[in-house]
C-alpha positions as CSV (number, residue, x, y, z in Angstrom):
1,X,0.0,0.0,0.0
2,X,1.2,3.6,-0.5
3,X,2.4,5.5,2.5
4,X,-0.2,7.8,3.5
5,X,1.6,11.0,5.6
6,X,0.5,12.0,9.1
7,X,0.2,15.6,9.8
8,X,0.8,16.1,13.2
9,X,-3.0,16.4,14.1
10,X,-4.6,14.0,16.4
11,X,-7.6,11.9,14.9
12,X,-10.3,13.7,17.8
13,X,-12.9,16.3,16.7
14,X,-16.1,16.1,15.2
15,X,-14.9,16.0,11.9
16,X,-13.0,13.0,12.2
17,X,-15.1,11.2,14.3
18,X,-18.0,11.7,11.2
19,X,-15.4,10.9,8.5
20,X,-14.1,7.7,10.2
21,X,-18.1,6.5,10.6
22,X,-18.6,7.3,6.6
23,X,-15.7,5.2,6.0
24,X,-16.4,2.7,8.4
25,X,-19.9,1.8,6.0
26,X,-19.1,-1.5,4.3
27,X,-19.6,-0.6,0.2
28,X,-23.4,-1.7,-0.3
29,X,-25.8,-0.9,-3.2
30,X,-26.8,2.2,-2.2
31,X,-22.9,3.0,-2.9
32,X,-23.3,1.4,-6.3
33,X,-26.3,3.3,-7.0
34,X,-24.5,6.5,-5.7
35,X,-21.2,6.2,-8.1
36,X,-24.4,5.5,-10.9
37,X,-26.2,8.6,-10.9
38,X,-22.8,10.5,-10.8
39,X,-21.3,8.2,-13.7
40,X,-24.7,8.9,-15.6
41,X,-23.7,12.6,-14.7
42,X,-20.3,12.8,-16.1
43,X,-21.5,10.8,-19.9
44,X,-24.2,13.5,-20.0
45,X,-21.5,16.1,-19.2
46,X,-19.1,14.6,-21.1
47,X,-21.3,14.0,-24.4
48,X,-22.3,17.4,-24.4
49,X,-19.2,18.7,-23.8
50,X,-17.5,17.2,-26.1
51,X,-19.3,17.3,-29.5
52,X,-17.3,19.9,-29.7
53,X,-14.3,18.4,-31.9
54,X,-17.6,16.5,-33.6
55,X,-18.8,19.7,-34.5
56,X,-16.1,21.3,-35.9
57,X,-16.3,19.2,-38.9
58,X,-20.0,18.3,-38.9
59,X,-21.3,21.8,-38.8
60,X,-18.6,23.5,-41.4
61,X,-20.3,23.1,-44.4
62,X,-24.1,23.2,-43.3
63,X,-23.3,26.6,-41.5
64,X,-20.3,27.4,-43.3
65,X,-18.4,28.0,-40.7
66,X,-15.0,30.5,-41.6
67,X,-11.8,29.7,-39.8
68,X,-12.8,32.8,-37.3
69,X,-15.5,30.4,-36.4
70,X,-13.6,27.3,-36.2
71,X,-11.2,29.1,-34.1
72,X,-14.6,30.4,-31.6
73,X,-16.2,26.9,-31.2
74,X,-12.7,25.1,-30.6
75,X,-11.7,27.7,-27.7
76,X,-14.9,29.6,-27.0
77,X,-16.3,27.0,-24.8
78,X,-13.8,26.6,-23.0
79,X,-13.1,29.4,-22.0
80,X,-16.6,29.7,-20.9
81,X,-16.4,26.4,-19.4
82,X,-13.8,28.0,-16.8
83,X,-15.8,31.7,-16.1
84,X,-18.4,29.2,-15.5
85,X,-16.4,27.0,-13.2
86,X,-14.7,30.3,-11.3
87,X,-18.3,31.7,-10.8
88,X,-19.7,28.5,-8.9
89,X,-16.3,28.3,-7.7
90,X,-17.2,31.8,-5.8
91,X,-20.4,30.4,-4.2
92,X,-19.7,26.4,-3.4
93,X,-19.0,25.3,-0.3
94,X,-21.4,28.6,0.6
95,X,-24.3,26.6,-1.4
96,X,-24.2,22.7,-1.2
97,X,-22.5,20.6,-3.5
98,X,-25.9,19.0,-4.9
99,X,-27.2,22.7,-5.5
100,X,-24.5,23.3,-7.6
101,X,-24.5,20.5,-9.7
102,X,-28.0,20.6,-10.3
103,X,-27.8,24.2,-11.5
104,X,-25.0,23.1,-14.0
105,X,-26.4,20.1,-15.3
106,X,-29.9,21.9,-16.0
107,X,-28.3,24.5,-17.8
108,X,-25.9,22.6,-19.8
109,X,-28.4,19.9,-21.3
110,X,-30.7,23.0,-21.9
111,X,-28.2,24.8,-24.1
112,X,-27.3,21.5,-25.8
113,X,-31.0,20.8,-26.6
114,X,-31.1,24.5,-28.9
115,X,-28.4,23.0,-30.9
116,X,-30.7,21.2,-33.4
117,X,-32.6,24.9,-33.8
118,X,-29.2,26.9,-34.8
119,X,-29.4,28.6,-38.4
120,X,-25.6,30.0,-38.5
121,X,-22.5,30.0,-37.0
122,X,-23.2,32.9,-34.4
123,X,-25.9,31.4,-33.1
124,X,-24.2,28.2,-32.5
125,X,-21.4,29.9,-31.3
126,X,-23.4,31.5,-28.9
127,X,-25.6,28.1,-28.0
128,X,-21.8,26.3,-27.6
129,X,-20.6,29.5,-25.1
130,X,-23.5,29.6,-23.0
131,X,-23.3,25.4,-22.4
132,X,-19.8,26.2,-21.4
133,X,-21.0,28.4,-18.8
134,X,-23.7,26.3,-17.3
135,X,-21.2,23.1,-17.3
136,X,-18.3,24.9,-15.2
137,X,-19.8,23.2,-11.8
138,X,-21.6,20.2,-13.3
139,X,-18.2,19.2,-14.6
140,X,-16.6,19.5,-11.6
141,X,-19.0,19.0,-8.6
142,X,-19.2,15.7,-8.7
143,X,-15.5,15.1,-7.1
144,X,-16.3,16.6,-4.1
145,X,-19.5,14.8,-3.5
146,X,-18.0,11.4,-3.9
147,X,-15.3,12.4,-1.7
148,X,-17.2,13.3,1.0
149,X,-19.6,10.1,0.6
150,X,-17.4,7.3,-0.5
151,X,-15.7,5.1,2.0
152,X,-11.8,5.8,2.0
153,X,-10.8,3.0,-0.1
154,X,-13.3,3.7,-2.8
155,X,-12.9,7.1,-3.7
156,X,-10.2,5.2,-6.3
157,X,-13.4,3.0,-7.3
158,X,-15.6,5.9,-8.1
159,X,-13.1,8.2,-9.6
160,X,-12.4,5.1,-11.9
161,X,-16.1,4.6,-13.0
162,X,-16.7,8.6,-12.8
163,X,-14.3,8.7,-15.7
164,X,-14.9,5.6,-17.3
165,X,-18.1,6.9,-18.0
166,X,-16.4,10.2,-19.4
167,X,-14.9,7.9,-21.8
168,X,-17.7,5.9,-23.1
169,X,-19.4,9.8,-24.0
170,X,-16.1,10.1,-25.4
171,X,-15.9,7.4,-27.6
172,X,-19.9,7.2,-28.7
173,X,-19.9,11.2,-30.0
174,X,-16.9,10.9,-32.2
175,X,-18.9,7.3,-33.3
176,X,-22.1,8.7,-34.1
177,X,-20.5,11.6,-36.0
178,X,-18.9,9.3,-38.5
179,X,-22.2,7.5,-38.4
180,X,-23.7,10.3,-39.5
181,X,-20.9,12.4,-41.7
182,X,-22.4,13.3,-45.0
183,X,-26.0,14.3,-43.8
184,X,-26.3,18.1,-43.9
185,X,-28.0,17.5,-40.3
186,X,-25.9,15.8,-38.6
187,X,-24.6,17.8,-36.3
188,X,-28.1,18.2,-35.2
189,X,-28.9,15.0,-34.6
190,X,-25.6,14.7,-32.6
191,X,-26.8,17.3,-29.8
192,X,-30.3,15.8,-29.3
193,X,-29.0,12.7,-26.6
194,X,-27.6,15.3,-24.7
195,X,-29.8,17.8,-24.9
196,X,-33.2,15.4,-24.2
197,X,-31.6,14.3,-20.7
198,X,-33.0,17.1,-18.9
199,X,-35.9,15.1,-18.5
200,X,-34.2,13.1,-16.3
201,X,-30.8,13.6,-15.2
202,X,-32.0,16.5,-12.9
203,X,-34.7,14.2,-11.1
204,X,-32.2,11.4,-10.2
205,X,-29.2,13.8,-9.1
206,X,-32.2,15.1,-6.6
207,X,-34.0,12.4,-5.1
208,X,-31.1,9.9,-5.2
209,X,-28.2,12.1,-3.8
210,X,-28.0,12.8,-0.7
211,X,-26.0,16.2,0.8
212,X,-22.1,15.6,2.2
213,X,-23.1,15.3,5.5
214,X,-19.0,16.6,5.9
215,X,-20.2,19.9,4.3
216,X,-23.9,20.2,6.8
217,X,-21.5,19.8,10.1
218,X,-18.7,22.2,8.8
219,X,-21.9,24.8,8.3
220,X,-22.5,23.8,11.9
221,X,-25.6,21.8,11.5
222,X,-24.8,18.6,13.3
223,X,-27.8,16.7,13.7
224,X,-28.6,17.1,9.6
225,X,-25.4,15.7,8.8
226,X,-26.1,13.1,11.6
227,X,-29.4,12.5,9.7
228,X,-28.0,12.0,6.6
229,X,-25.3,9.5,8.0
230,X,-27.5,7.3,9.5
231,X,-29.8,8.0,6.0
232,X,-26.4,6.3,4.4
233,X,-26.0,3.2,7.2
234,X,-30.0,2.8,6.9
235,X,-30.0,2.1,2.8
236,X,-26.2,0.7,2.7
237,X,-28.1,-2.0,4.9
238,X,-27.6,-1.3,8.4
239,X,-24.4,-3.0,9.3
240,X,-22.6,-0.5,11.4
241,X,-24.3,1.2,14.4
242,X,-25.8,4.4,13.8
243,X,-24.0,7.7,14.5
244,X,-25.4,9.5,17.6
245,X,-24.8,13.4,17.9
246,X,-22.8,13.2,21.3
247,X,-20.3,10.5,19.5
248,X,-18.8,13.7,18.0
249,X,-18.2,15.0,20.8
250,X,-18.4,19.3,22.0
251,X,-18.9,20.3,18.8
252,X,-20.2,23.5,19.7
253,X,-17.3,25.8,18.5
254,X,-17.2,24.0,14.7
255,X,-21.0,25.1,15.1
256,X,-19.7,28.9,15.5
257,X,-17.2,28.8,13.0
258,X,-17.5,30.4,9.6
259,X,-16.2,29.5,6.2
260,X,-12.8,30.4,5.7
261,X,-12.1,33.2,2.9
262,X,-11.6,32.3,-0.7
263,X,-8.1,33.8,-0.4
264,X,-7.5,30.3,1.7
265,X,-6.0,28.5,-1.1
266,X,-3.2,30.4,-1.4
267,X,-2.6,31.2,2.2
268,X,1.0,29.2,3.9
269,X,0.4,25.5,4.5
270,X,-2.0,25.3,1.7
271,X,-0.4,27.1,-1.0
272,X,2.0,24.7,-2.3
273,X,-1.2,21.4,-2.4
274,X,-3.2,23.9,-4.0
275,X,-0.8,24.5,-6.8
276,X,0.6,20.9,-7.6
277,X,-3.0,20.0,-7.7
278,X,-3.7,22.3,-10.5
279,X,-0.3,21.8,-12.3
280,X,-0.7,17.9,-12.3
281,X,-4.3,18.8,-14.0
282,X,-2.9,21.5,-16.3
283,X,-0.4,19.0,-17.9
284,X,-3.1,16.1,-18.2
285,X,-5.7,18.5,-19.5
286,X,-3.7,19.8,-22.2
287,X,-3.2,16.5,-23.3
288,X,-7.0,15.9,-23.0
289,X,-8.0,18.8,-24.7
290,X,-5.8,19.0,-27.7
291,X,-6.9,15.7,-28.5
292,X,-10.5,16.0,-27.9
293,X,-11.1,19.5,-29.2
294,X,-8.6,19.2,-32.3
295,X,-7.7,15.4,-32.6
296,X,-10.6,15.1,-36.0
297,X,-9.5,18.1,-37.2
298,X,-5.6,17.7,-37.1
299,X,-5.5,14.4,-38.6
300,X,-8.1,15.4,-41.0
301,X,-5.3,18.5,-41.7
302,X,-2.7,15.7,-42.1
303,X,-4.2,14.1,-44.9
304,X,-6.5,11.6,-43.1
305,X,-10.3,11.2,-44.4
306,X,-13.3,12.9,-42.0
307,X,-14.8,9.2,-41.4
308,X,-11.1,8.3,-40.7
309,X,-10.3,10.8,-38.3
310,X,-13.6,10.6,-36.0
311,X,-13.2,7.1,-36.2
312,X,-8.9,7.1,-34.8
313,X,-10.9,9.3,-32.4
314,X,-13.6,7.1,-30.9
315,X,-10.9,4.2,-30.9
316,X,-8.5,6.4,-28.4
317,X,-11.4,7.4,-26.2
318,X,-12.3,3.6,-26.6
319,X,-8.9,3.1,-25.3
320,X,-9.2,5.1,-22.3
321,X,-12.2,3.2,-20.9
322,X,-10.4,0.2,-19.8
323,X,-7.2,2.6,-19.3
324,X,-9.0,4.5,-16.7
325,X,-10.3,0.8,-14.6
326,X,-6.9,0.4,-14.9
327,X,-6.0,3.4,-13.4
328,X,-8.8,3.2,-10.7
329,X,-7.1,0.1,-9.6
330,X,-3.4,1.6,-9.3
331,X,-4.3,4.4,-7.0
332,X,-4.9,2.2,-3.8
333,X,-1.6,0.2,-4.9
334,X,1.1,2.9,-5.4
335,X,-0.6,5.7,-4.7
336,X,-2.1,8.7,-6.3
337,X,1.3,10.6,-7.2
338,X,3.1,7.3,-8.7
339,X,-0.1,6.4,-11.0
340,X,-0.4,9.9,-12.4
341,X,3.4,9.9,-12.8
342,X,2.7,6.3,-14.6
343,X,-0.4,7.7,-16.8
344,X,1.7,10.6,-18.2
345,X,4.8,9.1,-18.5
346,X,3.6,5.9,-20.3
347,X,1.9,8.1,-23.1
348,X,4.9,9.3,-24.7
349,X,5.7,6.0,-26.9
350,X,2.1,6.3,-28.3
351,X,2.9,10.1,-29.1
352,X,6.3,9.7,-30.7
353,X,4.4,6.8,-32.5
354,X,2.2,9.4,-33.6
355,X,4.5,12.1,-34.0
356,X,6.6,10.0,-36.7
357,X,3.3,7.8,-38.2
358,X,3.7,10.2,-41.4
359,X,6.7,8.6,-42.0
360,X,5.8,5.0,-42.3
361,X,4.5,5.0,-45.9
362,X,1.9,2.4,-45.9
363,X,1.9,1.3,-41.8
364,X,1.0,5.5,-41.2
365,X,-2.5,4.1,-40.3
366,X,-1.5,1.5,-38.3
367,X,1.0,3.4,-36.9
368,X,-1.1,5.9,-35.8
369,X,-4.0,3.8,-34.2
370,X,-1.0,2.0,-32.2
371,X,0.1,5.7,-30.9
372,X,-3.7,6.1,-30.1
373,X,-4.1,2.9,-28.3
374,X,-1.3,4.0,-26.2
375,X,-1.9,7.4,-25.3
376,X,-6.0,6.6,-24.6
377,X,-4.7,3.9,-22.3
378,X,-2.5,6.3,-20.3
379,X,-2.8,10.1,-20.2
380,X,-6.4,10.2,-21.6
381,X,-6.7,7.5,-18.7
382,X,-4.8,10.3,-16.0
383,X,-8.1,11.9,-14.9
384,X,-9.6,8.9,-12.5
385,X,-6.0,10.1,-10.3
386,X,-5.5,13.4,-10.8
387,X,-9.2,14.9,-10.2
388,X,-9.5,12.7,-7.1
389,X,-6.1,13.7,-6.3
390,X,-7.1,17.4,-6.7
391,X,-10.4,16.8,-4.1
392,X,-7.9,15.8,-1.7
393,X,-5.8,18.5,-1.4
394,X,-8.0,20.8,0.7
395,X,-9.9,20.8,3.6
396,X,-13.9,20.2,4.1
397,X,-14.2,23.7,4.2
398,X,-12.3,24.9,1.2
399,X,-13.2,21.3,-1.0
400,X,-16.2,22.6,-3.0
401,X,-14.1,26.2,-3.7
402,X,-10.5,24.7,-4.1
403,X,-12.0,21.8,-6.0
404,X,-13.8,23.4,-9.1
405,X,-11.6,26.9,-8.8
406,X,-8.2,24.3,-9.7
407,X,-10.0,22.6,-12.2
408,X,-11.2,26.0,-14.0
409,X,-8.1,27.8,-13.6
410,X,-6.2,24.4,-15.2
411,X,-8.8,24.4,-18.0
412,X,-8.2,28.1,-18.6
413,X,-4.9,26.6,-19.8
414,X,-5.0,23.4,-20.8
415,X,-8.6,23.9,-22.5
416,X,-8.5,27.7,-23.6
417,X,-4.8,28.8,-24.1
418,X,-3.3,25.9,-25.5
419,X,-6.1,25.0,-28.3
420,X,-6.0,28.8,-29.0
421,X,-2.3,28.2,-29.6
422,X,-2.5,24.8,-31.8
423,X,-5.2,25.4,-33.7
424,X,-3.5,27.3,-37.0
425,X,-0.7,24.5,-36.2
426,X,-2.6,21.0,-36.5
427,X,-0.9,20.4,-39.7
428,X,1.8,20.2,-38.9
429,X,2.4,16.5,-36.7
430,X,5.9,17.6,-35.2
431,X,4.3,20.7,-33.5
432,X,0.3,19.0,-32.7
433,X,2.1,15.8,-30.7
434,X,5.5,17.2,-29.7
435,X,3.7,19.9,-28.0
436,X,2.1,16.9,-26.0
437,X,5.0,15.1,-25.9
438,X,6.4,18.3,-23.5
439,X,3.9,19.0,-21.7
440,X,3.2,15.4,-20.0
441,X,7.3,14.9,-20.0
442,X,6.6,17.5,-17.1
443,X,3.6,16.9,-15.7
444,X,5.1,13.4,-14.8
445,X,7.0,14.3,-12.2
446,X,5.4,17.8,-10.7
447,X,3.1,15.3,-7.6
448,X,6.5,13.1,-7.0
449,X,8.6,15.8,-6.6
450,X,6.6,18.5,-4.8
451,X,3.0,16.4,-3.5
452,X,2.0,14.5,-0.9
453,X,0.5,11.2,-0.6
454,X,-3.5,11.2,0.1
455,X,-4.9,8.0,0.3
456,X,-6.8,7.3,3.5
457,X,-9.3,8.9,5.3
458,X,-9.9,12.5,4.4
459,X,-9.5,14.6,7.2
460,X,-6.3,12.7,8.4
461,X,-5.1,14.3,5.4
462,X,-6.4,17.7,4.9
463,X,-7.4,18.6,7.9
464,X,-3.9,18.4,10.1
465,X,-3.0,21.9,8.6
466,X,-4.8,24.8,9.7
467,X,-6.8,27.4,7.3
468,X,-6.7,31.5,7.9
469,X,-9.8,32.0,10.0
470,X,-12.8,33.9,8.5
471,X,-12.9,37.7,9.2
């Protein structure tokens, strides 16, 4: 097992006495059913999310799209997707986690479902930006709720299914696009999956979710997140002894205190977790978001067929599926910072592959697909560690902030500024996958040489260094 690090705080206090009962509830149905309506969360999320690379190439002629538009819809969204994530970022951990996401997911299966009624670019455009903002704490809010409601050992297990699910949205979009390359609709058709689950993605994220119980005592309300642990035991089947309010103990000053400021994250002791959290997710997600916003359209720019390029696409995200199970299951075994160093590291023979496929004369096609097998398998596979790793980095009361503020500011990066970048160079396979090649070269090592080790229970880990008090 990994070394987990002790703080220096002793394991007494409401907090941990409520942590160590969530983790103590043996993994039960209701778990299952949990990790579900999340999963069912991020392929909605995901598909809607990322039709963008689909559209870029379904929607050019239909609404002929200009390379001013191209350039829009490839960056444009994500942009939005990280104002969006910095402006739920200002009011979680204020607001519950469940508010949050079902504010995001609401709004970003809306927007999706006005795709099919677009007439030109600009209003697709628009459509595409204002999806971006409603998915900035859909995309992310789901972290923090399973790491406040999983048992210790299975945050790994969710993070793996959580993503695994990402990836089968992943793979099916660029599917169905070849499917339906060539109709002048198409593109249409695409968003109407996504866009029809408002009718009921919203109703199971309410009634089947319950609140972080971890987020209801740090607001001071200690017999509702009592409640809702003994709500947990009850449906997981009763096999621990409920949780009685005097178990945690004089709990009277957490009731009194108040959220720490936003300016928290940056603050000594919590400074240096907050920023290898986002760096780890900067390096993945600029691997994740060259491929999946420009992927189609770079190998279609290298001389590869539409059909031929969504389909290399759906066969790397196909890739990823079992890459991220595989990841899922490495994160209890070495530990968080080894298995993202392992994700990003073992993708660059798949993207010198890649890099150099244009070179093989007649193998450039198999060449390729190798090189896509390899990098789905690994860094597409990075995010089941490094967004659980990210959740772990802060406290129960900074979580819902620090959580969805890294992964906005890393996308502002890795999904806004680097696609911005590539785009007028996806031609060119020497600059596209070197650029990649770089970037996870880095990211490798940033958690080994400056994190920390977080598996365990929560608040043994984040909660042993002490945040700037509210003023």
């Amino acid at each position: 097992m990994a070394e987990v690090l002790p703080l220096g705080r002793p394991d007494t206090g409401a907090g941990f006495v409520l942590g160590r009962k969530l983790d103590s509830i043996p993994f039960s149905p209701y778990h299952i059913l949990i990790v579900t309506v999340l999963a069912l969360v991020g392929f909605i999320e995901g598909y809607d999310l990322v039709m963008t690379g689909s559209l870029l190439v379904l929607a050019k002629t239909p609404l002929q799209l200009t390379n001013t538009d191209i350039r829009w819809l490839a960056v444009g969204p994500t942009f939005m997707l990280c104002v969006g994530g910095f402006l739920s970022s200002s009011v979680s951990d204020h607001w519950s986690r469940k508010t949050i996401m079902l504010i995001g997911v609401i709004a970003t299966t809306f927007f999706t479902l006005l795709i099919p009624l677009v007439q030109n670019a600009e209003q697709l455009i628009i459509v595409r930006l204002l999806t971006g903002i409603g998915a900035g704490g859909a995309v992310s809010a789901a972290f923090p709720i399973a790491a406040e409601l999983m048992p210790a050992q299975h945050r790994r297990t969710y993070g793996a299914v959580y993503e695994m699910a990402l990836a089968a949205s992943f793979t099916v979009v660029p599917f169905i696009g070849g499917l339906l390359a060539g109709n002048e609709n198409a593109f249409r058709f695409l968003a109407l999956p996504g866009g029809l689950a408002i009718t009921v993605v919203p109703v199971l994220v309410y009634f089947v979710l319950p609140e972080s119980p971890r987020w209801h005592l740090r607001k001071g309300r200690v017999q509702t997140a009592v409640d809702i642990v003994n709500l947990i035991i009850r449906r997981a089947g009763d096999r621990v002894p409920p949780l009685k309010p005097e178990e945690l103990g004089d709990h009277q000053q957490a009731a009194r205190e108040q959220l720490p400021p936003y300016w928290a994250l940056f603050a000594k002791g919590q400074l240096r977790w907050t920023t290898v959290g986002i760096l780890s997710g900067v390096c993945a997600g600029t691997a994740y978001f060259l491929i999946s916003v420009l992927l189609p359209k770079a190998l279609n720019d290298q001389g590869f067929a539409v059909n031929a390029s969504l389909a290399l696409t759906s066969i790397v995200y196909a890739a990823s599926f079992f890459g991220k199970g595989f990841t899922g299951f490495l994160m209890e075994i070495i530990g968080r910072r080894w298995t993202i160093a392992y994700a990003l590291a073992g993708s660059l023979p798949g993207l010198a592959l890649m890099l150099l496929a244009h070179r093989a004369g007649q193998l450039a096609a198999v060449t390729m697909v190798a090189g896509g097998l390899i990098i789905g398998f690994t860094v597409l596979s990075a995010f089941t560690a490094t967004r659980v790793y990210l959740s772990e980095q802060f406290p129960t009361a900074l979580r819902g902030r620090g959580h969805i503020f890294g992964e906005s500011f890393a996308r502002l990066f890795a999904g806004g500024l680097a696609p911005f970048l590539m785009e007028p160079h996806t031609g060119s396979a020497t600059i596209f996958f070197g650029t990649i090649f770089v970037v996870v070269s880095i990211g490798a090592f940033i958690p080994l040489v400056f994190g920390r080790e977080t598996v365990g229970q929560l608040e043994a880990v984040t909660e042993g260094e002490a945040v700037p008090e509210a003023v």
